[in-house]
C-alpha positions as CSV (number, residue, x, y, z in Angstrom):
1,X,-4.4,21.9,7.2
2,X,-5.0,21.9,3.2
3,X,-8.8,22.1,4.1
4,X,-8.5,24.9,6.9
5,X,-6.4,26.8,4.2
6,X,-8.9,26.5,1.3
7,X,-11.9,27.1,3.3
8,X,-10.4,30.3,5.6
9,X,-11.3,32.3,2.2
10,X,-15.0,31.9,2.8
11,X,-14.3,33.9,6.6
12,X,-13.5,36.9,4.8
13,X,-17.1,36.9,3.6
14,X,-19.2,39.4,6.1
15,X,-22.7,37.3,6.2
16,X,-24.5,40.1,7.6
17,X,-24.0,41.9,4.3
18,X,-24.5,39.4,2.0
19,X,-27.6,38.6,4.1
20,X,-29.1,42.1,3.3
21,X,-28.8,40.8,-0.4
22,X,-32.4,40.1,-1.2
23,X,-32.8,44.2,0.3
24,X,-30.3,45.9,-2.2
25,X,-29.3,45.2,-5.7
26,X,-26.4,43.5,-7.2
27,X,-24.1,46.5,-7.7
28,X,-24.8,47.7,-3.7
29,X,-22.9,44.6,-2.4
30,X,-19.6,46.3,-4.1
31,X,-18.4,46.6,-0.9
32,X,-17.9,42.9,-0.3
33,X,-14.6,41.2,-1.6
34,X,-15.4,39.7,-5.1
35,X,-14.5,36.1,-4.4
36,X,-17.6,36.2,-2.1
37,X,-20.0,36.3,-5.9
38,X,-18.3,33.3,-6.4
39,X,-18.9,30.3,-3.8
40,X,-18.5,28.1,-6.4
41,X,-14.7,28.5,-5.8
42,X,-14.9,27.7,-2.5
43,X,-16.0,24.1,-3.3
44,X,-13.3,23.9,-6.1
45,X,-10.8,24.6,-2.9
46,X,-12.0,22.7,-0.7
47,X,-12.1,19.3,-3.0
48,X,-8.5,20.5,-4.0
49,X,-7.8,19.8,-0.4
50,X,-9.4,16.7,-0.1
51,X,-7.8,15.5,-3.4
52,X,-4.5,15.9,-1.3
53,X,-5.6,12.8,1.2
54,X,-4.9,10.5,-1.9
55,X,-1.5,11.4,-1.3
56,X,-0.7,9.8,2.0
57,X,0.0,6.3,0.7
58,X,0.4,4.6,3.5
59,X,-2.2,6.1,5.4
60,X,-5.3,3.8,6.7
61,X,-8.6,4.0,4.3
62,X,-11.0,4.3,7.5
63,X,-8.6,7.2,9.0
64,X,-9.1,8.8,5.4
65,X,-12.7,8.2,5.5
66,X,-13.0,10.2,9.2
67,X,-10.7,13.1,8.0
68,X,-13.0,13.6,5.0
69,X,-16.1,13.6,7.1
70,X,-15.1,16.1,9.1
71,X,-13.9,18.2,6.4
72,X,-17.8,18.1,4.8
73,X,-19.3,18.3,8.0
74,X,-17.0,21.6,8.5
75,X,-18.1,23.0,5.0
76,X,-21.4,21.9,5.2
77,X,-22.1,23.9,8.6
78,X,-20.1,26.9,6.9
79,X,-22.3,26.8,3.9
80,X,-25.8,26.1,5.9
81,X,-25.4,27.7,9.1
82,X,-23.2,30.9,8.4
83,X,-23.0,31.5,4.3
84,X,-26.2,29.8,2.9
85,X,-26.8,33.4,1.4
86,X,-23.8,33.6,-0.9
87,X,-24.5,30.6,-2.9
88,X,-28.8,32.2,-2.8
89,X,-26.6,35.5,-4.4
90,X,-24.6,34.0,-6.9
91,X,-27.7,31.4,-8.0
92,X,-30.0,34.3,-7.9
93,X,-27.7,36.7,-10.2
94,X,-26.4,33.5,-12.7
95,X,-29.6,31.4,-12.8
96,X,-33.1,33.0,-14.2
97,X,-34.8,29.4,-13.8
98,X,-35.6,27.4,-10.7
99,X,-35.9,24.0,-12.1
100,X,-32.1,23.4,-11.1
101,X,-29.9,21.9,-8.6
102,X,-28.4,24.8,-6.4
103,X,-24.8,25.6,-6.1
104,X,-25.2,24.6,-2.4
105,X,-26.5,21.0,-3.0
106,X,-24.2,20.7,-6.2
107,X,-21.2,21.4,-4.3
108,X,-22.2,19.0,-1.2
109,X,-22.9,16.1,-4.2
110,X,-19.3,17.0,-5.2
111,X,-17.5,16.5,-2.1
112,X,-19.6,13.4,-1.6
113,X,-18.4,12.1,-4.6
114,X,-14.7,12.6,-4.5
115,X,-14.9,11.7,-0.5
116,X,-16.0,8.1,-2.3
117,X,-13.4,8.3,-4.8
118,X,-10.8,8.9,-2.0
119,X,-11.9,6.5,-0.4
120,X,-12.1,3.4,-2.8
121,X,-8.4,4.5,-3.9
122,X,-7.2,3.7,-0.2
123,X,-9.2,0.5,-0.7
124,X,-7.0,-0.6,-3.8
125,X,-4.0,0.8,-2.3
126,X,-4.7,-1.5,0.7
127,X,-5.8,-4.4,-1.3
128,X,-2.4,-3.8,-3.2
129,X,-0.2,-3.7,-0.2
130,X,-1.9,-7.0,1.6
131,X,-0.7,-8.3,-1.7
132,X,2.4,-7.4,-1.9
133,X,3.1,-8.5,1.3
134,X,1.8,-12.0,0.9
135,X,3.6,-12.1,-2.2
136,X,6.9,-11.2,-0.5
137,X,6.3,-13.9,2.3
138,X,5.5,-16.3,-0.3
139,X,8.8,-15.6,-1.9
140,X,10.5,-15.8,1.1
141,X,9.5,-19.2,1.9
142,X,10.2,-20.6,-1.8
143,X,13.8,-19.3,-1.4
144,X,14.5,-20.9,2.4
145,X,13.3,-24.1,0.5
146,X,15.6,-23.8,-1.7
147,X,18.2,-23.1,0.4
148,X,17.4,-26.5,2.3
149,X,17.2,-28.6,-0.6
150,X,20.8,-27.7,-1.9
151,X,22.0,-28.1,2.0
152,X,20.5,-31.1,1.4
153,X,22.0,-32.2,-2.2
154,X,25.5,-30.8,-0.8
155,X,25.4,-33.2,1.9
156,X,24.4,-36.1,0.2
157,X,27.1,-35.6,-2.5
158,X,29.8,-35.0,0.4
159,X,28.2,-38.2,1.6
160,X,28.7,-40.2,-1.5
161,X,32.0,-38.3,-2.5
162,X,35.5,-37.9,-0.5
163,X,35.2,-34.1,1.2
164,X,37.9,-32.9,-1.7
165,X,36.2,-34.6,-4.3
166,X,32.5,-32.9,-3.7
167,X,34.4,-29.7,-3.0
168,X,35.6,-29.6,-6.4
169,X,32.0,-30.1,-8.1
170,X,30.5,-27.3,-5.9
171,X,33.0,-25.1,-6.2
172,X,33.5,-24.4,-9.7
173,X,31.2,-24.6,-12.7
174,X,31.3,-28.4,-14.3
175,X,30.1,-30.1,-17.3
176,X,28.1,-32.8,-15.6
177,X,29.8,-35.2,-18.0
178,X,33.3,-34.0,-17.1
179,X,34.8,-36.8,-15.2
180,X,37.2,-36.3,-12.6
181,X,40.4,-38.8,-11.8
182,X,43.5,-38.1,-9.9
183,X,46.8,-40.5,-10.0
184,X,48.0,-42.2,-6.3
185,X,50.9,-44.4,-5.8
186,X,48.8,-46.9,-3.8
187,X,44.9,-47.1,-3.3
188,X,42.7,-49.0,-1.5
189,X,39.0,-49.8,-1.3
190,X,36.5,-50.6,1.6
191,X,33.7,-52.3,1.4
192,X,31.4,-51.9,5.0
193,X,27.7,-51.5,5.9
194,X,25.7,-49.9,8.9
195,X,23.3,-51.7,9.9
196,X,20.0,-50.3,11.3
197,X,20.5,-47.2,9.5
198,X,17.3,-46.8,7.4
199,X,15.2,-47.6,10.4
200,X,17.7,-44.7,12.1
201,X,17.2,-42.4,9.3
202,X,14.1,-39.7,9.3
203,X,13.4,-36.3,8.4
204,X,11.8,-34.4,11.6
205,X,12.3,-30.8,12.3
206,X,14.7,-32.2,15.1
207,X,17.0,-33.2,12.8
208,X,16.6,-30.8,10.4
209,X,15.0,-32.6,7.8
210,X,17.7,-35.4,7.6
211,X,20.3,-33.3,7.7
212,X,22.1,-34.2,11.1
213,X,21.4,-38.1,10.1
214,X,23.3,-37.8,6.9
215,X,26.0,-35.8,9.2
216,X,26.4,-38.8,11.2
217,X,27.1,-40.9,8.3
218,X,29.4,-38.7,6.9
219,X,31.3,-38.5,10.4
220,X,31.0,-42.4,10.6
221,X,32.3,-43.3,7.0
């Protein structure tokens, strides 16, 4: 739509005068608008527009690529089918030698250029966003890890400590050389073993890593 707006400018050209250039002077094409001596502006529109692809982010490089295309190929039939003779006027009234590179070609070179410069910025924004990504999923995984290996450490201190006991080093911030002690009227102490356990014990997926195994001891002692 930004391309379609820059280039509906050039339309309000009439070719069939500017095409009896070469018969009259300079000063007997008053009659056409004055934005028609100057093609040159047209170009500075129309890269204006395609400047504006950048824009759309999120956009696919390739679908930037085809949308640029199409907005030379439009320009470039404008310019060599329909309006070849305004940029012949303007070179002809602005430029006494002909060791030069035309308006016309200049102007195709330009849009060629900033259709590549387009499109290697969708490139690094792509390259960016793949990185991004794996760099999310990587963090991802590093915090699910971490997430099993204090599971893991909670269990094996409930396991080693009475349920109250572990409750009150997880829950509240401890010097790990605070000791903790408690005063009963009577105690008592057990001393028992299960055999086969190591051989029982393994850390699969089915058991979540060791998880359910160290349960079961837990629900056993």
């Amino acid at each position: 739509i930004n391309f379609l707006a820059a280039m509906i400018n050039i339309l309000w050209c009439d070719f069939d005068k500017s095409n009896t250039f070469r018969n009259q002077t300079y000063n007997e094409s008053a009659s056409i608008p004055d934005i028609c001596f100057y093609p040159e502006y047209f170009v500075f529109t129309g890269i204006l527009a395609m400047v504006t692809c950048a824009v759309f982010l999120r956009l696919n490089s390739v679908l930037k690529l085809a949308v640029l295309l199409v907005m030379i190929a439009i320009y470039s039939l404008l310019t060599e089918a329909f309006y070849t003779s305004l940029f012949v006027r303007y070179d002809t009234v602005h430029h006494n030698t002909e060791n030069f590179l035309g308006t016309k070609e200049t102007s195709l070179l330009l849009m060629a250029m900033f259709l590549l410069a387009v499109f290697y910025h969708g490139q690094q924004l792509e390259y960016t966003a793949r990185l991004d990504f794996l760099w999310r999923v990587q963090a991802k995984e590093e915090i699910n890890e971490m997430k099993e290996l204090r599971e893991h450490n909670e269990n094996m201190l409930r396991n080693i400590l009475p349920s109250h006991v572990a409750r009150h080093f997880l829950e509240k911030d401890r010097d790990n050389e605070e000791l903790y002690s408690q005063s009963y009227d009577a105690v008592g102490v057990m001393f028992a073993s299960i055999p086969g356990f190591a051989d029982f014990y393994s850390q699969t997926e089915m058991n979540n890593q060791g998880v359910e195994c160290l349960r079961l001891l837990n629900e056993i002692i």
